[in-house]
C-alpha positions in Angstrom: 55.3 245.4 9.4 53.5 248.8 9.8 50.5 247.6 8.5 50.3 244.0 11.0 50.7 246.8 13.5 48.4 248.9 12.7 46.1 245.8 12.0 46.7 244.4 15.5 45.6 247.6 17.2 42.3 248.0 15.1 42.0 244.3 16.3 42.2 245.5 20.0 40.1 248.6 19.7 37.2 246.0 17.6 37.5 243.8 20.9 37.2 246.6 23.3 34.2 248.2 21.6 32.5 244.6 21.3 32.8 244.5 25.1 31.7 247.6 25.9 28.9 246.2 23.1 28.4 242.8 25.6 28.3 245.4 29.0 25.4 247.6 27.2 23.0 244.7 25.4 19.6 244.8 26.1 19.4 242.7 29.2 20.7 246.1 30.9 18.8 248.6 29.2 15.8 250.1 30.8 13.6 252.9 28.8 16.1 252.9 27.0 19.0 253.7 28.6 22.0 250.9 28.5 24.3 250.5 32.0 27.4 252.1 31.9 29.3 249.8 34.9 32.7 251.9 34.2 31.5 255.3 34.6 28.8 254.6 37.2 29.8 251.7 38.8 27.4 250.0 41.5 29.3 246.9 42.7 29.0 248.3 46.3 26.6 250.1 48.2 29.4 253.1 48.4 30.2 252.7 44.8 26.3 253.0 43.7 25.8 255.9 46.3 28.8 257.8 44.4 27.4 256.8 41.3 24.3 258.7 42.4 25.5 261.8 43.4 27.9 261.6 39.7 24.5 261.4 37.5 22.7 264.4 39.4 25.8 266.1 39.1 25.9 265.3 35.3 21.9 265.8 34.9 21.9 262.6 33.8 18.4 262.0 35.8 17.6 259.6 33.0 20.5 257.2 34.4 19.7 257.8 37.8 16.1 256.5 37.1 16.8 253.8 34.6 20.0 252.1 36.3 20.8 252.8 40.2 17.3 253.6 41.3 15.2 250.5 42.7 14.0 248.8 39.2 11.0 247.6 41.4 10.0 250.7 42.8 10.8 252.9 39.5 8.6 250.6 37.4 5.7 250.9 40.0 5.8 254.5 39.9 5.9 255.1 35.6 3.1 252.6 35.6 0.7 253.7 38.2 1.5 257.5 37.9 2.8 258.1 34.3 0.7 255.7 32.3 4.2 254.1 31.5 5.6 257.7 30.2 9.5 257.6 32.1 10.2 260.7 30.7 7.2 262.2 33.1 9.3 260.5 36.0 12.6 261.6 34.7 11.0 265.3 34.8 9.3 265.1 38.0 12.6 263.9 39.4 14.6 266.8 37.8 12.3 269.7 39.4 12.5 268.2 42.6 16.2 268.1 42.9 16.7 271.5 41.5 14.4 272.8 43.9 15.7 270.6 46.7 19.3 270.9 46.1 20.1 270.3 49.8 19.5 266.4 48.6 22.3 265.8 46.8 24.5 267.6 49.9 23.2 265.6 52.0 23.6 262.6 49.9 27.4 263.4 49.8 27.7 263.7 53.4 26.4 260.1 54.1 28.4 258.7 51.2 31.8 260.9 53.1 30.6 260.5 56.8 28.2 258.2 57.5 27.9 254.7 59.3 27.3 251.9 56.9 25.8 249.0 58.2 26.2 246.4 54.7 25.0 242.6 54.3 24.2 240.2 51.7 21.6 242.2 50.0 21.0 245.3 51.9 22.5 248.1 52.9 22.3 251.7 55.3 23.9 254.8 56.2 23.5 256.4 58.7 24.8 260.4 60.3 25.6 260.7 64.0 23.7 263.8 63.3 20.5 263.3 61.3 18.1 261.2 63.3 15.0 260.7 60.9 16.6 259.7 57.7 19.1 257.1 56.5 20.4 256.1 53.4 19.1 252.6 52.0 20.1 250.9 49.0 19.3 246.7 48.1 21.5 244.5 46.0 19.6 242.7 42.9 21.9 240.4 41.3 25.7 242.0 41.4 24.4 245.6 41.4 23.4 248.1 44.1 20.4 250.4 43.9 19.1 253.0 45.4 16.0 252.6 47.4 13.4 255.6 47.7 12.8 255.5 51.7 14.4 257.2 54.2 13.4 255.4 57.6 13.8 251.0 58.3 11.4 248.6 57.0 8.4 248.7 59.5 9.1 244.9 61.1 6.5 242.3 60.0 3.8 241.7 63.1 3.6 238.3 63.2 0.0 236.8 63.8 
């Protein structure tokens, strides 16, 4: 009886690690880096802000990069300015918020206090107090990421 036990929970453990296998396959992996939806989650705007703020607070720049910043924007960047080298982004990245470490402070502060304004596929946040920046993040597929701009969209003339 021990042993159908013991069997049982090696069965459960096999099925939990083969989902946790299904949530990191290559279809979320960028350079390298597989998602981790449980410790950094990203299902809303809030949730991928916090997840922010938890990888520079881990120095897991890497994950920042790879899995909550803009895919669009971060591939744009390794390729025009890296030669496709990540890890020369991942770096970069790293000295600036360890020489900037009001950023992540100020991160917090619009994650805690500021003004979301959320819809479909975009969201901002705002502080009563800080008039030239805002928080911006954009929803591709079920996950929220990061977007690297700190004022609105400049509106489309039309013509």
């Amino acid at each position: 009886m021990r042993n159908r036990s013991l069997l049982a929970i090696g069965m459960a453990v096999a099925v939990g690690t083969s989902a946790l296998a299904i949530q990191d396959n290559d279809a979320t992996r960028r350079y390298g880096t597989p998602a981790n939806l449980r410790l950094y989650p990203q299902a809303t705007p809030k949730e991928a802000l916090a997840s922010v703020l938890a990888t520079i607070d881990n120095k897991r720049i890497d994950y920042l990069l790879a899995q909550l910043t803009d895919p669009a924007f971060v591939d744009k960047r390794v390729k025009s300015l890296y030669g496709g080298d990540f890890a020369e982004l991942v770096h970069e990245t790293a000295a600036k918020l360890a020489n900037e470490p009001g950023t992540a402070k100020e991160l917090g502060r619009f994650l805690k206090e500021g003004e979301w304004e959320v819809n479909d596929t975009s969201a901002s946040a705002r502080l009563k107090d800080v008039k030239d920046r805002q928080v911006f993040l954009r929803k591709v597929d079920n996950r929220w990421y990061l977007e690297n701009r700190q004022k609105p969209a400049a509106a489309k003339s039309e013509g």
